[in-house]
N, C-alpha and C positions, 0 to 999 in steps of 0.2 A: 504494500500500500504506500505509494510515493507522498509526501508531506507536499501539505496546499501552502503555498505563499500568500500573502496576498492581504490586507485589512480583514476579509472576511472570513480568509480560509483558517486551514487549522492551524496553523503559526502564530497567525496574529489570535487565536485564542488560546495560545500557552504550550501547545504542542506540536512538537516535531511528527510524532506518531500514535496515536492515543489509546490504539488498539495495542500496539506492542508495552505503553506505562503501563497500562490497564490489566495486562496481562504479569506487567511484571508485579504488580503489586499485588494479586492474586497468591502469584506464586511465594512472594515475600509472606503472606499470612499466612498460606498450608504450611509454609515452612517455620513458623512459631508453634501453629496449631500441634504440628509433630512433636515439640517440646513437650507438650503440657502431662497425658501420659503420667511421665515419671512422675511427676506434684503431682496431678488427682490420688496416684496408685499408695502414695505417702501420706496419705490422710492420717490412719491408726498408727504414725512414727510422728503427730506433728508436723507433718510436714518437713521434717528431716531430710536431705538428700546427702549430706555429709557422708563419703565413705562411700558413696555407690559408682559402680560405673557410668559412660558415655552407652544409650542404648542406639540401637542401627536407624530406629523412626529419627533419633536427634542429629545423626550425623546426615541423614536424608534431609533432616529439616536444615543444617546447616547449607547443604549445596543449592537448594531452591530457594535459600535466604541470598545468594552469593550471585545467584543466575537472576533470579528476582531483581537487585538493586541493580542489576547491569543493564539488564532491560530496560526498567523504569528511566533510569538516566537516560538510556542511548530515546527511548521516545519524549522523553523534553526538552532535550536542549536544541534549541534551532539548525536546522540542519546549513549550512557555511554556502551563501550564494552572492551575486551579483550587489553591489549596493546600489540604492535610488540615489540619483544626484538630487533629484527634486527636494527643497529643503522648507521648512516654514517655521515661526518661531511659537511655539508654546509658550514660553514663562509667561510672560503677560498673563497670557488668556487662563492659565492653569490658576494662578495666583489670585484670578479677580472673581474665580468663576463660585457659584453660591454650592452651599453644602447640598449633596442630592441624596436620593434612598442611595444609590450606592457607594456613594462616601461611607454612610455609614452600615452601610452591608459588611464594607471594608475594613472599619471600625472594630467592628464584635468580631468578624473571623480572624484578625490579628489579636484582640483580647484574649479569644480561646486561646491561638497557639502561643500566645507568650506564657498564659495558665499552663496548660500541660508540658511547654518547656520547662519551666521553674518547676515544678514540680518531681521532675527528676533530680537534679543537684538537692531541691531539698529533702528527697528522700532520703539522702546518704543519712542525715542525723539521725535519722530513727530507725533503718535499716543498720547501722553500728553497733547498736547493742545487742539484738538478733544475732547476726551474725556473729560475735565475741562470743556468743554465749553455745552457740551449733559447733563452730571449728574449734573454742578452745583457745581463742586470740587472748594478746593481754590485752588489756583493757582495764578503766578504773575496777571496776568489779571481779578482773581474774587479773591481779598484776603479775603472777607467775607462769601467765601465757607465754610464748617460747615467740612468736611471730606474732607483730604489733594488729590491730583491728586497722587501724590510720591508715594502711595499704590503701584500702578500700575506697574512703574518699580519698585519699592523695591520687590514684588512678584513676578515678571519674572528671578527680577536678583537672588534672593536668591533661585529660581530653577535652575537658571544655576549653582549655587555652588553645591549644592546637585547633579546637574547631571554630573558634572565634574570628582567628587568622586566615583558615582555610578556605571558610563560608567569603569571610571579607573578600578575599580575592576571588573567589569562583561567584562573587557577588557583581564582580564587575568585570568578569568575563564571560559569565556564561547567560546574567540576566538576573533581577530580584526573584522574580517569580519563579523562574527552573532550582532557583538554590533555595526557598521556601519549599515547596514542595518536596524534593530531596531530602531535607533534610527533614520533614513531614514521617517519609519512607522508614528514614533511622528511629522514630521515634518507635514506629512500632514492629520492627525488625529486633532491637537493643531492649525490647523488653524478657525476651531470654535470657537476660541478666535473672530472672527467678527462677531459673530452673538448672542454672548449672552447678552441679554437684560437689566439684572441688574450690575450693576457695582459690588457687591458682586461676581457676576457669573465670571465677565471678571478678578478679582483680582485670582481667584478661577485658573483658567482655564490659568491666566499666569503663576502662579507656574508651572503647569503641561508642558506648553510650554517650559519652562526654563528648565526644566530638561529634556526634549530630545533634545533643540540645546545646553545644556550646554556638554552633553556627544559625539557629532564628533568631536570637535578638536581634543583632547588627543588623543582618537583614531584611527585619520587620521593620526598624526605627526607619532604613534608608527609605524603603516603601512608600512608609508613611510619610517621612519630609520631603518626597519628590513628587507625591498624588495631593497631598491636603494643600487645600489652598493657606497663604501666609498669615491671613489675620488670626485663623484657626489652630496651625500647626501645632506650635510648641504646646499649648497645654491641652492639646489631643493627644499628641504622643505620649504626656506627662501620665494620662488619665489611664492609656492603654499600659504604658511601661508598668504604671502603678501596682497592675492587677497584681505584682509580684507577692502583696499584700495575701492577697482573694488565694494563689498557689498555696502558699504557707498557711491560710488557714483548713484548705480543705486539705494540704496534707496531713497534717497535725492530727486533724478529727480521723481522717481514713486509718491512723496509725494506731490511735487510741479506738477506733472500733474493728476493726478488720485483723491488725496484728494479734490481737491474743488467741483466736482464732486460728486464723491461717498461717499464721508466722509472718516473719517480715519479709519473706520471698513474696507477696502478695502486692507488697509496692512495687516492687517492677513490675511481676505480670499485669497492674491495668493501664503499661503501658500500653496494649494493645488494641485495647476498644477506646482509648481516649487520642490513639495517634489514627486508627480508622476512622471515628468523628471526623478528626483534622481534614482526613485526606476527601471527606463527604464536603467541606465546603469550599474548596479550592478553588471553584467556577465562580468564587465573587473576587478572588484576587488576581487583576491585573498584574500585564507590565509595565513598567513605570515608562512613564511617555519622555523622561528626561532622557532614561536609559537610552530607549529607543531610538531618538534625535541623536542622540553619542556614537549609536553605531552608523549611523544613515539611514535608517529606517524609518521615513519619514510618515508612508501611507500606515502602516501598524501606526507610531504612536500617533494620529491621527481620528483614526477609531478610537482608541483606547481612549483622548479626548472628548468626543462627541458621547460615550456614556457617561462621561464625568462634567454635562456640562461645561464645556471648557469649548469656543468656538477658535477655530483655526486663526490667524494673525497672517496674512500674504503676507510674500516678500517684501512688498514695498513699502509697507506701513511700520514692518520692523526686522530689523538684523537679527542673526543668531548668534547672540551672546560668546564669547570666547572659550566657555569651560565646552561648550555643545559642538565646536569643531573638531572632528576623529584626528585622534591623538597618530604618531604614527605606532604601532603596533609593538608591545613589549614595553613604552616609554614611559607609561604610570606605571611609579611600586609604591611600595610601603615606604622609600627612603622620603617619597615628595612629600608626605605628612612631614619632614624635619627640615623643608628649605624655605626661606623666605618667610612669608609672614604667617604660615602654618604652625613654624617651630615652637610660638610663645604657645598658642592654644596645645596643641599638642603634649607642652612642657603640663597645665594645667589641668589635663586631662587626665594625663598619666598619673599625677601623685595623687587626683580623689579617684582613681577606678582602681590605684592599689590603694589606697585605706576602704574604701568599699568591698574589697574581696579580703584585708586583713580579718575586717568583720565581720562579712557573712561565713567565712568559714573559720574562722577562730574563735570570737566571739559566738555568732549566732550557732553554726556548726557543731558547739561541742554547750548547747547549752540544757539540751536531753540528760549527756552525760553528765555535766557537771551540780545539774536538781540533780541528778539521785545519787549523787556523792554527798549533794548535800542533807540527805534524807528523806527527797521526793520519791514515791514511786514510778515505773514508766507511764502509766496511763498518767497519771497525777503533771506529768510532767508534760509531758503530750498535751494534758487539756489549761496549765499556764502558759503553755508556747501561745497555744491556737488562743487562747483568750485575751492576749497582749497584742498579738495579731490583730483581733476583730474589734478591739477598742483602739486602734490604730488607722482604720481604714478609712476614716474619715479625715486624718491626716492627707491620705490619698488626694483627697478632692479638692484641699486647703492650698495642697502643690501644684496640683493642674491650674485653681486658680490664681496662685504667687505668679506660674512661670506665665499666665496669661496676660497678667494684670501690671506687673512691677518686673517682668522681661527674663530672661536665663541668669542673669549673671548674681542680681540679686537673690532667686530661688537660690542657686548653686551655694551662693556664701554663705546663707540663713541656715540651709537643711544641713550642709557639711558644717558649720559652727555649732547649730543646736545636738547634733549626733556625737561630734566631738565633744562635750561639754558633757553632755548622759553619760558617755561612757568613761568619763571620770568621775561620777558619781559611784560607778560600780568599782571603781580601782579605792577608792576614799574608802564606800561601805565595805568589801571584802567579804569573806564568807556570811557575815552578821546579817548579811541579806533576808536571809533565809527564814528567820526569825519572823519578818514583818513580808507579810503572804501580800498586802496591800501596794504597799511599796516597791513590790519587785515587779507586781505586775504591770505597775503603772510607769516605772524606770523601762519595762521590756517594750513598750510602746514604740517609743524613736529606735532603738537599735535592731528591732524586729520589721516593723512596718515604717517608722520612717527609713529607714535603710534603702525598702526597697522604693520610696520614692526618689535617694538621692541617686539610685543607681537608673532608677526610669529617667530622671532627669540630665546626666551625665551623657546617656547612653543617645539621647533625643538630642542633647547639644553636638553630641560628636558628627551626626549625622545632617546635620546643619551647617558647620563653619568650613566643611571641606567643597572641594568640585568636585564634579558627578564623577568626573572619569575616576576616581580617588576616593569619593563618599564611600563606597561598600568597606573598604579599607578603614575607612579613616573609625568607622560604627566599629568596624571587627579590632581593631586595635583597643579603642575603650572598652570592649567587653573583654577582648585575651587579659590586656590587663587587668580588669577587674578578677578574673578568674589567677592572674599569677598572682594576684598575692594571698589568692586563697592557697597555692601550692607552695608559695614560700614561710606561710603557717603549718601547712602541715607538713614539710619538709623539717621543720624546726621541732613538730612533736615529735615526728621517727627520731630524729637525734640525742632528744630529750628523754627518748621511750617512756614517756607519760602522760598523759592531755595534763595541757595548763590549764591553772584556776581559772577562777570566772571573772578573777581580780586582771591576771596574764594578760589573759585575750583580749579586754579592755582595753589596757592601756595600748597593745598591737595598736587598735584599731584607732583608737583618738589620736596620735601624734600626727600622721596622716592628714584624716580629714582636719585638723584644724590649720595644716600646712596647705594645705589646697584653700580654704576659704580665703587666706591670706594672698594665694595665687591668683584664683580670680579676680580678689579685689584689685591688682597690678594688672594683669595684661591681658584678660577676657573679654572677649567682644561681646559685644551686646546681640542679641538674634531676635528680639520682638520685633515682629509682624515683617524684616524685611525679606525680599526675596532671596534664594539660597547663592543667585549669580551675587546679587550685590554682598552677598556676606561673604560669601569666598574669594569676591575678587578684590 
């Protein structure tokens, strides 16, 4: 079946071949489905698989997982032809045009998949002591385990850095929407992280998880800051990135209802029916019309215009902006993020998206563990996460409208200041927390859910101050780094061989972000309502 070109054909609606994704992602399910098996057959062990072998259905399921993601790929990504010289200018028109049903069709299907992204990374805290407790790991609870628990997320996390970088660039060469969906693929392919049996397998197979939810964000945020019009953008992004809030609370409750139960293998496995959702609503995410215009593709992002209200702009009423002229081939990297006047933002990017990941994964990360060292129980502790969580979420909405209202720069220095500042309250009070059930929960607020709006909000400006040819990059560099400095925390507990206090992880986290607020304040561009050309140029 040869792939249609054209505004109408199947290209210009996301596909190279749809029959052959459609197929591969077929095959990608039976080949989880093949997993399961072993988990249903371990019911009367708990759910146990510690100790068992690889059965022939999982190794079957592995090669129709391998054959599956190949296909899917080879039918999305646009098959390599002829470019239109014909060229017209979008920004304008994209910028001025009014919010329609599918703005926000757009809206909620990027909410979900940034939900069921975050969702995975935040598994690992409650998936940690499960697992300690099946293989024998040490852990606060077994410190005379022989082989640390920390593998486990240090392996998921240091794949979400690699996938942050990887999406970023295959962000801006192969299209938003082919490396969205893609990485859609992984989410529910990587939920066989619940069913492998040796803890070697599950270290193994979290790398691989890490790298397909490490690569949606960046390229959700780009999406969104190259399709929402400019008076809207930022604290639309702010609102979606937010949901990071809404992830961590329905993980929290699924871990405290489902894991005593099923065991903690049960967190991965829904990766499966929550990355099949994803891949059910993909027919409302476009390609980004900026993208488009970057490669030459002018009649594509044209259409993709005309359902986004956005009317065409002729040649002669307006130029195509300089970042929208095809670079020659190879010439954007990741070094352009450090030349010219990219470098300052860049510089202030970098020091809050590593205090943002010192936090969520040292602080926030080990704060499961560190309630029930302090005499919490797991559910007990589970149901403080998620309740600091959902007393927070309205935080959410305070930031959408900061960054709407009073601009990027001032959100950035407010939330990274107040989060900095919390989390010296927890370094001050020290274990004595524990005591006052009130007080933690209300202290867990900003470092839980405001967290995740300083990361929505980082994540939303990265995506903003760079040019197209370079945005996918410049979005996946704020996240890799937010994710390395979760791997340079738990880098430092292996070495440590012990999770740090709850006093530790704190103070990680605060020197950071309160070094970033200070950063912005100096050389942070401002991004309310202007266009993405005038900010990057």
């Amino acid at each position: 079946m040869p792939p249609t070109h054209g505004p109408h054909g199947v290209a210009a609606r996301g596909f190279r071949n749809p029959l052959v994704f459609w197929l591969g992602a077929a095959a990608c399910t039976a080949g989880v489905v093949l997993h399961l098996p072993m988990y249903v057959h371990a019911r009367d062990m708990g759910y146990r698989l510690a100790g068992m072998g690889t059965s022939p259905g999982m190794i079957a399921g592995m090669a129709l997982i391998v054959a599956g993601l190949a296909a899917s790929l080879y039918g999305l990504v646009p098959a390599p032809g002829p470019r239109p010289t014909r060229t017209v200018a979008p920004v304008r028109a994209l910028d001025d045009a009014p919010i329609r049903t599918q703005h926000v069709l757009l809206l909620i299907v990027m909410a979900v998949a940034v939900t069921i992204d975050v969702m995975k990374p935040t598994s690992l805290a409650f998936v940690a002591p499960g697992a300690a407790a099946e293989y024998g790991l040490r852990s606060p609870a077994n410190p005379g385990g022989h082989v640390s628990v920390v593998w486990l997320p240090f392996s998921g996390i240091t794949g979400t850095v690699l996938g942050s970088w990887l999406w970023g660039w295959l962000g801006d060469r192969i299209g938003r929407r082919a490396s969205i969906v893609f990485a859609g693929m992984l989410f529910v392919t990587t939920s066989i992280c619940g069913t492998m049996p040796s803890f070697a397998w599950n270290v193994a197979m979290c790398l691989i998880m890490g790298i397909g939810a490490g690569g949606m964000l960046p390229i959700t945020f780009t999406l969104l800051a190259e399709t929402i019009p400019a008076r809207h953008r930022g604290w639309l992004m702010v609102l979606v990135g937010g949901d990071v809030a809404g992830a961590y609370v329905i993980t929290s409750w699924l871990a405290a209802r489902l894991t005593p139960e099923y065991s903690w293998r049960i967190l991965w496995l829904i990766g499966l029916p929550t990355g099949l959702l994803f891949l059910a609503l993909i027919r409302w995410i476009p390609e980004s019309p900026r993208f488009l215009m970057a490669q030459g593709r002018g009649a594509e992002a044209e259409a993709v215009m005309a359902r986004y209200g956005a009317a065409v702009v002729p040649d002669e009423e307006a130029a195509v902006p300089a970042p929208f002229t095809p670079a020659p081939s190879g010439t954007p990297g990741f070094v352009t993020l450090l030349r010219g006047s990219h470098l300052k933002p860049t510089a202030a990017i970098t020091v809050l998206s590593v205090g943002v990941g010192l936090t969520t994964y040292g602080f926030q990360q080990w704060i499961p563990t560190n309630l029930a060292r302090l005499g919490f129980s797991a559910v007990n502790s589970a149901y403080v996460v998620r309740n600091a969580a959902l007393l927070g979420i309205p935080l959410t909405v305070l930031t959408a409208w900061l960054y709407g209202r009073f601009g990027s720069r001032v959100t950035l220095v407010t939330l990274s200041g107040l989060t900095g500042v919390t989390l010296l309250g927890f370094v001050l009070a020290g274990n004595s927390i524990a005591d006052h059930h009130l007080l933690l929960s209300l202290l867990l607020i900003v470092p839980l859910s405001g967290l995740s709006s300083v990361a929505a909000a980082v994540s939303g400006y990265a995506a903003e101050v760079y040019p197209t040819a370079v945005r996918s990059r410049g979005a996946g560099l704020a996240a890799g780094m937010t994710k390395a400095g979760g791997v340079l925390i738990l880098a430092a507990t292996l070495a440590a061989a012990t999770v740090p206090s709850i006093a530790a992880t704190a103070l990680f986290g605060a020197v950071p972000l309160l070094a970033a607020a200070l950063a912005f304040v100096w050389f942070g561009p401002e991004t309310k309502q202007r266009r993405l050309e005038e900010i990057s140029g």
